[in-house]
Every structure is written in C-alpha cells, then in structure tokens.
DSSP file (Angstrom, degrees, kcal/mol; ACC not computed):
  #  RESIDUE AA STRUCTURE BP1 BP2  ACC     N-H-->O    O-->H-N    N-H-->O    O-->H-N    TCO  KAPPA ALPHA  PHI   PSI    X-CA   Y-CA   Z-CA
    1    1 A X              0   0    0      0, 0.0     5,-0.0     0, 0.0     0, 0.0   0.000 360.0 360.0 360.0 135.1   71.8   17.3   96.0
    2    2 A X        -     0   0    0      1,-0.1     4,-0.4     2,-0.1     3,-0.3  -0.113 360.0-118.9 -57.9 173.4   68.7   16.7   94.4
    3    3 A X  S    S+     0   0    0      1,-0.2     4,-0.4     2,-0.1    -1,-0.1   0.460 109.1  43.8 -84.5  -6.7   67.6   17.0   91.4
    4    4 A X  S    S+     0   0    0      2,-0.2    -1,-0.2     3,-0.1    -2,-0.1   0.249 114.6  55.2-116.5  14.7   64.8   19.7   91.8
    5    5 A X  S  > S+     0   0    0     -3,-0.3     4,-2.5     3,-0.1     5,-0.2   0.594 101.4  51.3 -91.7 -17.5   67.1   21.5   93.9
    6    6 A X  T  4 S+     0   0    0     -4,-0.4     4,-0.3     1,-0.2    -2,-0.2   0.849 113.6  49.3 -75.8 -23.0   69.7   21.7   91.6
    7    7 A X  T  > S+     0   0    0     -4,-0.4     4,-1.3     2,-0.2    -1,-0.2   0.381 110.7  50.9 -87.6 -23.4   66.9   23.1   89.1
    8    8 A X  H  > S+     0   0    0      2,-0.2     4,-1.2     1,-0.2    -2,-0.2   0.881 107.4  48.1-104.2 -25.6   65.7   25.6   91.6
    9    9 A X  H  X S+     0   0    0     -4,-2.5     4,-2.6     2,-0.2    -2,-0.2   0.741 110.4  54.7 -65.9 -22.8   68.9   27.1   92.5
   10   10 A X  H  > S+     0   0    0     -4,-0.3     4,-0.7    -5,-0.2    -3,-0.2   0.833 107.9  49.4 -88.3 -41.1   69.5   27.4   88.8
   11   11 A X  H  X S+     0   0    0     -4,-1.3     4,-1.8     2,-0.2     3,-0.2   0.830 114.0  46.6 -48.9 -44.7   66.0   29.3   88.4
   12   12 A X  H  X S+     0   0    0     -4,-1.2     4,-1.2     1,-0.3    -2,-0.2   0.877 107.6  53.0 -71.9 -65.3   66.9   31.6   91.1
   13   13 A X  H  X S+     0   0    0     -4,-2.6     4,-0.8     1,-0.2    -1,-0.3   0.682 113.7  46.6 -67.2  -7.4   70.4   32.3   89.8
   14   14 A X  H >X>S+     0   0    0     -4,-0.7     4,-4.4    -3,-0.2     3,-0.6   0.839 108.8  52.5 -67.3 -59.1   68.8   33.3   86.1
   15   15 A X  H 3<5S+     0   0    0     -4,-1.8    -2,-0.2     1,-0.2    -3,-0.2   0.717 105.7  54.2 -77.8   9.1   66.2   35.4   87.5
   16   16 A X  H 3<5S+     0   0    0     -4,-1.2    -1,-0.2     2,-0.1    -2,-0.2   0.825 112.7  45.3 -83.5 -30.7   68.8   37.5   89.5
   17   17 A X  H <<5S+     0   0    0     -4,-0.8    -2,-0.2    -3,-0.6    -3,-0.1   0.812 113.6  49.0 -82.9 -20.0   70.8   38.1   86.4
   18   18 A X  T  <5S+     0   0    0     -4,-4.4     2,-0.8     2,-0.1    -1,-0.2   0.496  84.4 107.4 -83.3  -6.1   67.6   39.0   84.3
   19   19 A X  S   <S-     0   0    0     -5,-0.6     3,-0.1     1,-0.1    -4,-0.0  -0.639  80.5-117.0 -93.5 127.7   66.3   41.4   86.7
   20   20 A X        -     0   0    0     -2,-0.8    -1,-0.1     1,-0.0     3,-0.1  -0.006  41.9-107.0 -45.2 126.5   66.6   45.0   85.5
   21   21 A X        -     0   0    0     -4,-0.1     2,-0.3     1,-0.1    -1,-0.0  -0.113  39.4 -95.0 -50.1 171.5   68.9   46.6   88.2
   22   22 A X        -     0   0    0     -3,-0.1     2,-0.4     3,-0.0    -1,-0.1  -0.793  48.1-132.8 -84.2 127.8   67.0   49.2   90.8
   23   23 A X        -     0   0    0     -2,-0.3     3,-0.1     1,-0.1    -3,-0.0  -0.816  19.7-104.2-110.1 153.2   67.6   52.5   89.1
   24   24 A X        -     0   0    0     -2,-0.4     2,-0.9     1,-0.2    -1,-0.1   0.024  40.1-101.2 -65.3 152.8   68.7   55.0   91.2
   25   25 A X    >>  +     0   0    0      1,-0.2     3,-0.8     2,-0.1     4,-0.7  -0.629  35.8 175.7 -82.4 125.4   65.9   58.0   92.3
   26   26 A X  T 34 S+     0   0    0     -2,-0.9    -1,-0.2     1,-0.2    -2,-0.1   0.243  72.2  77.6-104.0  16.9   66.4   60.8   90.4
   27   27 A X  T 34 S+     0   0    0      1,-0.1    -1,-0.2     4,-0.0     4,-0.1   0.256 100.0  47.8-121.7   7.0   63.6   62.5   91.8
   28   28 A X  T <4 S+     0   0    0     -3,-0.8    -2,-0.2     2,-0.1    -1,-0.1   0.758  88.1  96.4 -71.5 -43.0   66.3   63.2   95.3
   29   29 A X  S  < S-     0   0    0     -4,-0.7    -3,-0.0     1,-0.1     3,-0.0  -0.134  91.6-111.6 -85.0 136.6   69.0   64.3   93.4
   30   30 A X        -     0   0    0      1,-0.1     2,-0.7     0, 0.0    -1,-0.1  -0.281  39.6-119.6 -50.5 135.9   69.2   68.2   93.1
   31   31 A X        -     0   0    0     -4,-0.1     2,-0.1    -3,-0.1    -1,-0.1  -0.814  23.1-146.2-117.1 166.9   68.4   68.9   89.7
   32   32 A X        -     0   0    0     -2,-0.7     2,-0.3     1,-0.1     3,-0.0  -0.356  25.2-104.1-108.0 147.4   71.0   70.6   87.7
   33   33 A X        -     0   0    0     -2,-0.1     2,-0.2     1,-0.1    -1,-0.1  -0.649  46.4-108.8 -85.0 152.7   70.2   73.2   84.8
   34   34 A X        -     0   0    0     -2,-0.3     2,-0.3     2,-0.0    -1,-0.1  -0.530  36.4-160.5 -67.6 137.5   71.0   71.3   81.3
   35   35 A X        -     0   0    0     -2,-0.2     2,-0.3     3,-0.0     3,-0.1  -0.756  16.1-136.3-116.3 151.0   74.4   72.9   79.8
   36   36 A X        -     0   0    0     -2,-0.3     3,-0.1     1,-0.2    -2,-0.0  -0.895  35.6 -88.1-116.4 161.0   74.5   72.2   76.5
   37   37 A X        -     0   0    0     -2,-0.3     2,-0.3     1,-0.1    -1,-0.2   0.052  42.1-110.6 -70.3 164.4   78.3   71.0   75.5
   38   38 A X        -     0   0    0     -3,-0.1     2,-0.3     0, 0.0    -1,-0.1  -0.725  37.9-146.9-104.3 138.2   80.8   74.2   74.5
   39   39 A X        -     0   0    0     -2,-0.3     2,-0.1    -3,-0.1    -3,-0.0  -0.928  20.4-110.4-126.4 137.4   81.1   73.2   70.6
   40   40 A X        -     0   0    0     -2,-0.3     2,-0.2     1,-0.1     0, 0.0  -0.356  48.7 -94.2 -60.9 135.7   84.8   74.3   69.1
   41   41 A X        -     0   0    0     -2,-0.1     2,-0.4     1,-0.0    -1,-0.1  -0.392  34.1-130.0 -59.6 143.1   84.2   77.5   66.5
   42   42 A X        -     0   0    0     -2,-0.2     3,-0.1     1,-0.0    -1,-0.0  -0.811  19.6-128.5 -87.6 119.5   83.8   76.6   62.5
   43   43 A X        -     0   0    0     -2,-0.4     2,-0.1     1,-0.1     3,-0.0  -0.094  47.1 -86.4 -51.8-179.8   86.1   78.8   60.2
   44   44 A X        -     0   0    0      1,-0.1     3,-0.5     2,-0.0    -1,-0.1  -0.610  38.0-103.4-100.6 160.7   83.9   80.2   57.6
   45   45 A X  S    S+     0   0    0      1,-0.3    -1,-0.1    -2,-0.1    -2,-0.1   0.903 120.4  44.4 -56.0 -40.9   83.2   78.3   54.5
   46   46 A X  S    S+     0   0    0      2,-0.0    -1,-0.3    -3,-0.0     2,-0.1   0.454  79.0 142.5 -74.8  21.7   85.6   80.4   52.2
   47   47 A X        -     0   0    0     -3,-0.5     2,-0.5     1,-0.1    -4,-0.0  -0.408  30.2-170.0 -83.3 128.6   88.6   80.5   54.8
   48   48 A X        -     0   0    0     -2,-0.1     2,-0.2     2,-0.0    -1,-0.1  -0.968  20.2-128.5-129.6 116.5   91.5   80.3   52.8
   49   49 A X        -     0   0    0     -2,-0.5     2,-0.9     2,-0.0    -2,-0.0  -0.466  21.8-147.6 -78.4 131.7   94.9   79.7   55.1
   50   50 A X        -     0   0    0      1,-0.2    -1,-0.0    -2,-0.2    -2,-0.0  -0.979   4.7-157.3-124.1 135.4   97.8   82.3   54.2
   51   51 A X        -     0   0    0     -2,-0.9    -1,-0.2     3,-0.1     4,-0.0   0.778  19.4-138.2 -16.1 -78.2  101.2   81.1   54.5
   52   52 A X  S    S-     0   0    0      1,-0.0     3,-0.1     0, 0.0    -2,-0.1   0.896  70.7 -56.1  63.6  83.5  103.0   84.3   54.9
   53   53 A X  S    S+     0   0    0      1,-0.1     2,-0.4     0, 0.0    -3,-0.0   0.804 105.3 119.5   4.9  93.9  105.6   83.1   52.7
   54   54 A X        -     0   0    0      1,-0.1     3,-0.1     0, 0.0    -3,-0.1  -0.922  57.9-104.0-158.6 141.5  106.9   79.8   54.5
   55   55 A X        -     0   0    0     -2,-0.4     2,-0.3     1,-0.1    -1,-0.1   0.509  30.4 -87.7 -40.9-163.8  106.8   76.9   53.4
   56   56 A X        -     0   0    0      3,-0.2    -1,-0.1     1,-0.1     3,-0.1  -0.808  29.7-149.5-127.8 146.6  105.0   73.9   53.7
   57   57 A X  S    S+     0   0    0     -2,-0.3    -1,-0.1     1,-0.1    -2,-0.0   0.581  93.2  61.8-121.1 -33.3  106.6   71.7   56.8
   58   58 A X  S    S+     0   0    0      1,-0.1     2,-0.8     2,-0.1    -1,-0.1   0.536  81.4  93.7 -85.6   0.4  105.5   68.2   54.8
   59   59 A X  S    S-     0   0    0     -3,-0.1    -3,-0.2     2,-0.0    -1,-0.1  -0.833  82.7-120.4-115.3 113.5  107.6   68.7   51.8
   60   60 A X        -     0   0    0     -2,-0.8     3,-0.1     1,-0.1    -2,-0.1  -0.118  15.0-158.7 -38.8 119.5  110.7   67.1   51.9
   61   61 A X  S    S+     0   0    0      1,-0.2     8,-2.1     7,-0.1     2,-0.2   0.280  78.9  55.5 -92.2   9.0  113.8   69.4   51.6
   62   62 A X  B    S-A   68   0A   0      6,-0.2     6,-0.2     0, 0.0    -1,-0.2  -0.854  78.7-133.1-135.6  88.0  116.2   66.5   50.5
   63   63 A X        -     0   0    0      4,-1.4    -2,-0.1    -2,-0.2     6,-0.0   0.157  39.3-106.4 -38.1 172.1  115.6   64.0   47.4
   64   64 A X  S    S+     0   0    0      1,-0.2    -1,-0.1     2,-0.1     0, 0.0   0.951 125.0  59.6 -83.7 -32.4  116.3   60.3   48.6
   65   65 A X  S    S-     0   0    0      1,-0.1    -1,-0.2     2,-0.0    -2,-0.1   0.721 127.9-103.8 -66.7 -18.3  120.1   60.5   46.4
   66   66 A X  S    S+     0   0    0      1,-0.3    -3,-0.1    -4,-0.1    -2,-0.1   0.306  72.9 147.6 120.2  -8.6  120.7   63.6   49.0
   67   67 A X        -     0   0    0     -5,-0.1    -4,-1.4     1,-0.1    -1,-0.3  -0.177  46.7-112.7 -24.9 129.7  120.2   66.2   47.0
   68   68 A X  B     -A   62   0A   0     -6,-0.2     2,-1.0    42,-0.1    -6,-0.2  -0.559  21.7-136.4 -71.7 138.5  118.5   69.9   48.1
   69   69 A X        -     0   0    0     -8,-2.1     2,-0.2    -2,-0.2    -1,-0.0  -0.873  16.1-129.9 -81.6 123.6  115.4   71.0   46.9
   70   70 A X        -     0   0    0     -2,-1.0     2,-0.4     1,-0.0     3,-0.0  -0.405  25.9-136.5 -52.4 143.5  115.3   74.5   45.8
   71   71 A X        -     0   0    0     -2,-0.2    41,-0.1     1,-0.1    -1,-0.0  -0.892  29.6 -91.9-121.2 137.2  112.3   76.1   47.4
   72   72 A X        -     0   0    0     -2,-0.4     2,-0.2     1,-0.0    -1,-0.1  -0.177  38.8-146.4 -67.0 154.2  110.2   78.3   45.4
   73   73 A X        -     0   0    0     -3,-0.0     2,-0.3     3,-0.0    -1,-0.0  -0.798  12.7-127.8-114.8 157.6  111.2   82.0   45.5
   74   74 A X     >  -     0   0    0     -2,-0.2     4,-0.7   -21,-0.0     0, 0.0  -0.762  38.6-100.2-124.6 149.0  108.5   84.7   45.3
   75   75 A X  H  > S+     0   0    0     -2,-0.3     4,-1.4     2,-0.2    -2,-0.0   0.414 117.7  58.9 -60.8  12.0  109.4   87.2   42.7
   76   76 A X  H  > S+     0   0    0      2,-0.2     4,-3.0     3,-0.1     5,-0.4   0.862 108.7  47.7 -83.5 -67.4  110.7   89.8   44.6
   77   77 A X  H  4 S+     0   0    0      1,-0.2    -2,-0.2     2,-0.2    -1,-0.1   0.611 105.4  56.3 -39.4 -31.1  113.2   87.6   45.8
   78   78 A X  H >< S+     0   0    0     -4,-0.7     3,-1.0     2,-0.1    -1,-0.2   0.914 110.7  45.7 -75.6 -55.2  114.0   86.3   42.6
   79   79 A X  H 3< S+     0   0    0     -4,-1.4    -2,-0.2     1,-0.2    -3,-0.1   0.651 114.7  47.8 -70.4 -24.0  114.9   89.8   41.3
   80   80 A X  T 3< S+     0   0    0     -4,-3.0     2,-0.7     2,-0.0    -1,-0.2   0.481  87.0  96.4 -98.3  16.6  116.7   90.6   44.1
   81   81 A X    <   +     0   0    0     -3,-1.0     2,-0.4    -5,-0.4    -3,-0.1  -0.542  48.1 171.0 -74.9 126.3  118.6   87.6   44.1
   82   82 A X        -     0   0    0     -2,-0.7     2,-0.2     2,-0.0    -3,-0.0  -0.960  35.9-116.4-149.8 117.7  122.2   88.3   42.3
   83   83 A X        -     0   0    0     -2,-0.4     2,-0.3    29,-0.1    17,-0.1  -0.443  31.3-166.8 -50.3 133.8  125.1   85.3   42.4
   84   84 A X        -     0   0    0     -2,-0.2     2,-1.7    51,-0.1    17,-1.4  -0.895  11.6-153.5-118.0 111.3  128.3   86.3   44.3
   85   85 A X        +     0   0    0     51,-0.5    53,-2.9    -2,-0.3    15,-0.2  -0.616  24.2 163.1 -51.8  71.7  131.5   84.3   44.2
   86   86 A X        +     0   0    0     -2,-1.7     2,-0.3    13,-0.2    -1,-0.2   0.582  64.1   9.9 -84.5  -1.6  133.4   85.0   47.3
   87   87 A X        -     0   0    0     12,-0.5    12,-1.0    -3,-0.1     2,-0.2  -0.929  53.4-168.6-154.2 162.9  135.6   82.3   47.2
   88   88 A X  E     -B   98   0B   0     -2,-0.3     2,-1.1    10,-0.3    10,-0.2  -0.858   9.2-162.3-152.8 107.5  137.1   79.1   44.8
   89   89 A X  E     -B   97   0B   0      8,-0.8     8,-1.7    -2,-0.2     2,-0.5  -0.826  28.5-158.1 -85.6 111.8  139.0   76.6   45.9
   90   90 A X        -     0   0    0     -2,-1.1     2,-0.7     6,-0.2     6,-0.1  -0.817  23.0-177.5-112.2 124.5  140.2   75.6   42.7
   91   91 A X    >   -     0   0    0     -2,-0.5     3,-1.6     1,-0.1    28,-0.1  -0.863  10.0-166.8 -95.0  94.1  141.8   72.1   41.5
   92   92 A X  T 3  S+     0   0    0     -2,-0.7    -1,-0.1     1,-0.3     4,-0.0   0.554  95.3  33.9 -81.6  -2.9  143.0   72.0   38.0
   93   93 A X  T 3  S+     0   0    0      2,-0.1    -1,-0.3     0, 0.0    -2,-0.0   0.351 127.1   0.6-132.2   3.2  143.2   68.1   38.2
   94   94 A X  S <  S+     0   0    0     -3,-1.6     2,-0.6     0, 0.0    -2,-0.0   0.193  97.9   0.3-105.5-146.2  140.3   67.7   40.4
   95   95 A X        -     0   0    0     11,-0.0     2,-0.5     2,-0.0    -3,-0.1  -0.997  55.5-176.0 -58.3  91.1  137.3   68.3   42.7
   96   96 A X        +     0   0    0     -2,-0.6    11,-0.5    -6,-0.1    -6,-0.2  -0.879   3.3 177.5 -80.4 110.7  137.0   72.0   42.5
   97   97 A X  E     -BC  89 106B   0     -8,-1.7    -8,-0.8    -2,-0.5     2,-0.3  -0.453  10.5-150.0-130.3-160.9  134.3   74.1   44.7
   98   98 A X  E     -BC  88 105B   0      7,-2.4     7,-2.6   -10,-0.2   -10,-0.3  -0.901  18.7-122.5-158.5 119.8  133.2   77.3   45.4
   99   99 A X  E     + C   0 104B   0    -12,-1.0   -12,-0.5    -2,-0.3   -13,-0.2  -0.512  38.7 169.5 -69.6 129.9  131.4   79.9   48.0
  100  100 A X  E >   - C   0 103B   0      3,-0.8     3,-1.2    -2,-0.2   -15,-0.2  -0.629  64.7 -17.6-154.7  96.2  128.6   81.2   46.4
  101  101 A X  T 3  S-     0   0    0    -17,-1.4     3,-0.1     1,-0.2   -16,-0.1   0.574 127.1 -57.9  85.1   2.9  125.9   83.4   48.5
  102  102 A X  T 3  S+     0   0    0    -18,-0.4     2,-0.5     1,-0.3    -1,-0.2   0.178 122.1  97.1 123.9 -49.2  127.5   82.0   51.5
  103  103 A X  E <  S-C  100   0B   0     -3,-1.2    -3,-0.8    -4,-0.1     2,-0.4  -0.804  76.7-112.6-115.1 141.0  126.9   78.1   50.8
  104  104 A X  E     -C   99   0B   0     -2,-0.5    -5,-0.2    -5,-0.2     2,-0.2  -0.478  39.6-163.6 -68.6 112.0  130.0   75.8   49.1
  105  105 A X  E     -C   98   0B   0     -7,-2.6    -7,-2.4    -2,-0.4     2,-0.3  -0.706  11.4-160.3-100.5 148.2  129.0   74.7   45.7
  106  106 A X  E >   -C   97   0B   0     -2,-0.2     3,-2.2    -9,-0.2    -9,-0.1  -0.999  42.7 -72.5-136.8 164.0  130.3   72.0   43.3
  107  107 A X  T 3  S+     0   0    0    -11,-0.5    10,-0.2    -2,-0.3     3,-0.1  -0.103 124.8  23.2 -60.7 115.5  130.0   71.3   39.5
  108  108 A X  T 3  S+     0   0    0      8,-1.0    -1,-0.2     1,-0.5     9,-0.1   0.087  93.1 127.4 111.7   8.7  126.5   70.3   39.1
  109  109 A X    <   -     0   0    0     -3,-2.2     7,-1.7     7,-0.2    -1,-0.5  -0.576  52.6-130.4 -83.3 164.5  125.0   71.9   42.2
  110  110 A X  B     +D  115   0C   0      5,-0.2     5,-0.2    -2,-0.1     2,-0.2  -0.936  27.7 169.9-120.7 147.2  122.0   74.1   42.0
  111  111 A X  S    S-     0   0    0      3,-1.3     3,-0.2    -2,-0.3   -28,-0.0  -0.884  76.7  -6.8-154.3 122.9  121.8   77.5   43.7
  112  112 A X  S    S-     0   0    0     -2,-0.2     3,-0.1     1,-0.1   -29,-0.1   0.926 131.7 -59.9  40.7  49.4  118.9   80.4   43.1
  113  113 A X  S    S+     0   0    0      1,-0.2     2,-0.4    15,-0.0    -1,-0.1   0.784 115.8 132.0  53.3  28.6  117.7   77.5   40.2
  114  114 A X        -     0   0    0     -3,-0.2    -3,-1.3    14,-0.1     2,-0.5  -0.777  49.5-150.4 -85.1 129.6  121.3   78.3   38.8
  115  115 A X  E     -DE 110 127C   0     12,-4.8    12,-1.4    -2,-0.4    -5,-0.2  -0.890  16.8-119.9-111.8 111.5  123.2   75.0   38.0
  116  116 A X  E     + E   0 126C   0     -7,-1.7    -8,-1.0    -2,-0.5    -7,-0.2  -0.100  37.3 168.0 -15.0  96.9  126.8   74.9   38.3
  117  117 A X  E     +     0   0C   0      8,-2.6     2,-0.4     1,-0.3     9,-0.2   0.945  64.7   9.1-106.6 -41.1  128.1   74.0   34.9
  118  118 A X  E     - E   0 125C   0      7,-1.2     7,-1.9   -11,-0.0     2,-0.5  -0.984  48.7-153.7-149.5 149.9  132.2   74.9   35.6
  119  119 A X  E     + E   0 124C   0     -2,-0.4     5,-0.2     5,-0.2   -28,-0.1  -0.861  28.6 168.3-117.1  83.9  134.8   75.9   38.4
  120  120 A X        -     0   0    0      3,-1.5   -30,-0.0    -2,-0.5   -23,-0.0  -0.071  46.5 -95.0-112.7-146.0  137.4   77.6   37.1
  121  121 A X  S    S+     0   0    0      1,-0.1   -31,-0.1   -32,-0.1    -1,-0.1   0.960 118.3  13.9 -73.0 -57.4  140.5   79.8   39.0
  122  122 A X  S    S+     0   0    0     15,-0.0    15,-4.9    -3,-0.0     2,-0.3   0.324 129.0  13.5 -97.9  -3.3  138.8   83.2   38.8
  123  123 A X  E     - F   0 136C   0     13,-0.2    -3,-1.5    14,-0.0     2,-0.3  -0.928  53.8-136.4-155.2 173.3  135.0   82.7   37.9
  124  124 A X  E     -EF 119 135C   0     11,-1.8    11,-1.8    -2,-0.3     2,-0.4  -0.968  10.9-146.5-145.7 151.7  132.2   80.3   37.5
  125  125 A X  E     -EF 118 134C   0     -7,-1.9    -8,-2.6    -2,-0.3    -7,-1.2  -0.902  11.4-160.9-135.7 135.5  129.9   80.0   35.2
  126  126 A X  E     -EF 116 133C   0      7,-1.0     7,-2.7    -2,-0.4     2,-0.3  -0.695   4.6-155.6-109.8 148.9  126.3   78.9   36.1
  127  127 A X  E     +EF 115 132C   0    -12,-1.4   -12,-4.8     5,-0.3     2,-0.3  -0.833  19.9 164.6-124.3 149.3  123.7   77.4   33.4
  128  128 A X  E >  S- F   0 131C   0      3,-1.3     3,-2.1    -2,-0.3   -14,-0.1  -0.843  76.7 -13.2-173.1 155.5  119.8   77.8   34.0
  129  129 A X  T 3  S-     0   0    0     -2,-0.3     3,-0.1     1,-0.2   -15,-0.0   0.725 130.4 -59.5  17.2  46.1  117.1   77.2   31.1
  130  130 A X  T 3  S+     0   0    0      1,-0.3     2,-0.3     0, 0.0    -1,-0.2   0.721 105.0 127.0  11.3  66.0  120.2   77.4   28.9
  131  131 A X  E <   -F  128   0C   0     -3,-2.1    -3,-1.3     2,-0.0     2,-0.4  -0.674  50.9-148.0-101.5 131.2  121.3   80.5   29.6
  132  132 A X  E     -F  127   0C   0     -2,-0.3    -5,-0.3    -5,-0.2     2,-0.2  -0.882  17.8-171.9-132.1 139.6  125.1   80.5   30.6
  133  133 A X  E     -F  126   0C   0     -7,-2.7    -7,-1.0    -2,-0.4    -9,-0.1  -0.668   8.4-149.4-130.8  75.1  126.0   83.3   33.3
  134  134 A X  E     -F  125   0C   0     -2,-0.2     2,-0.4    -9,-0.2    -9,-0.2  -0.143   7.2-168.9 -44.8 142.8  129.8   84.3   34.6
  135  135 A X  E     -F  124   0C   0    -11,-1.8   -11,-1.8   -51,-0.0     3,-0.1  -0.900  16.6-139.7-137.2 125.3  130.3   85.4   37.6
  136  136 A X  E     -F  123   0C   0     -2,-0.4   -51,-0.5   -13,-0.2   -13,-0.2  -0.205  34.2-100.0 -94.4 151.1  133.6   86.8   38.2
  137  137 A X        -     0   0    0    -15,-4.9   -51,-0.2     1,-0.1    -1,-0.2  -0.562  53.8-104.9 -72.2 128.3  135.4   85.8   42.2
  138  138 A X        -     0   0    0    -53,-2.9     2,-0.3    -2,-0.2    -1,-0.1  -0.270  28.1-124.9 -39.1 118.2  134.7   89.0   44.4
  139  139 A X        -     0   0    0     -2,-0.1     2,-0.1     2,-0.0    -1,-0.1  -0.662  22.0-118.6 -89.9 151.5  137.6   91.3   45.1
  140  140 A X              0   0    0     -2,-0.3    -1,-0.0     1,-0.1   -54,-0.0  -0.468 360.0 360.0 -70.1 145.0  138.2   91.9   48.7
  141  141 A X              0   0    0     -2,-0.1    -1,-0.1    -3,-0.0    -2,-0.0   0.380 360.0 360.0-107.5 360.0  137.7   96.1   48.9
C-alpha cells in the first residue's frame, strides 16, 4: 500500500469517529406532557420518632463476657415490679440457683437491677445500690 493511501484511509477513519452522531428528529416524535418526578414526602422539621416503649434494635442485649443487659424499665414498671422466689435449688457445698420472676438466677446475677448477693435453702437475698432485700421462697397455696 502506499504511503498516501495509508494516510488517507487514516483521515477518513478519524473524521468518522469525530463526526457528531445524526441526532434523532424530535420534531416526529409525539410530544409528551413534561411529568415532573413524584418526590418521596419530608417529615416536618420538629418530627420527633416515639418508641412506644421498645427498645432500640441496635443495642446489644449481651456484653461480649455473655452477660444480659438489663433494659431500662419505665417507672410504672419499676413500681410494679416485686421479686418472687418460686423455686431454689439449693447446694450447701456448691453451685446454688434460683427461679426468680420466672428466669433461673445465680449468685452474682442481676434481675429488675437487683444483684444476687446469696442462695440460701429458704430465701435469697438481693443487693442493689446497697440496699440488701430478702425474699422469702413462695409457698405453694
């Protein structure tokens, strides 16, 4: 091939990639009313999210040593909150526990921000701000 062909093909192939494409006629096409986009509603500035007493879903309910978090109680809840001892398994040489409210306690657990201070055959006795509390085991009626 020559050399001024190779140069002319090469011109050719440039000015096909530098010419602005044909743009389509827009002056066929049916024209369409302008929508403007559906925009999501904005809460108002003061909008303040209520709870309805629940919790928060992101705050872990387990320390990393395995532990329960107590979850805050609203005061109602606190006042009608009252320990019951329905059961003790008790070891005198041992690992002792306890039904309390339902859920099996052991010495040093916390329950309604109560801490378990001792397990003994017929009671337990619960510490919180240091404050000491018996609570006698429930008789069956």
């Amino acid at each position: 091939m020559s050399r001024s062909r190779i140069v002319l093909s090469a011109a050719a192939f440039i000015a096909l990639i530098c010419a602005p494409a044909a743009a389509p006629d827009v002056s066929a096409a049916p024209k369409q009313a302008s929508q403007k986009p559906a925009s999501l509603p904005l809460p108002p500035p003061d909008y303040v999210y209520e709870t309805g007493n629940k919790r928060d879903p992101f705050i872990p309910l387990i320390t990393p040593d395995g532990r329960f978090v107590p979850l805050e109680r609203t005061p109602e809840e606190e006042a009608a909150s009252v320990l019951k001892v329905e059961g003790i398994i008790y070891d005198k040489y041992g690992l002792s526990y306890a039904i309390v409210d339902g859920s099996v306690v052991k010495v040093g657990d916390l329950i309604s921000d109560y801490q378990v201070l001792t397990i003994e055959e017929k009671r337990v006795i619960f510490i919180r701000e240091g404050q000491l509390k018996e609570v006698p085991l429930k008789k069956e009626e």
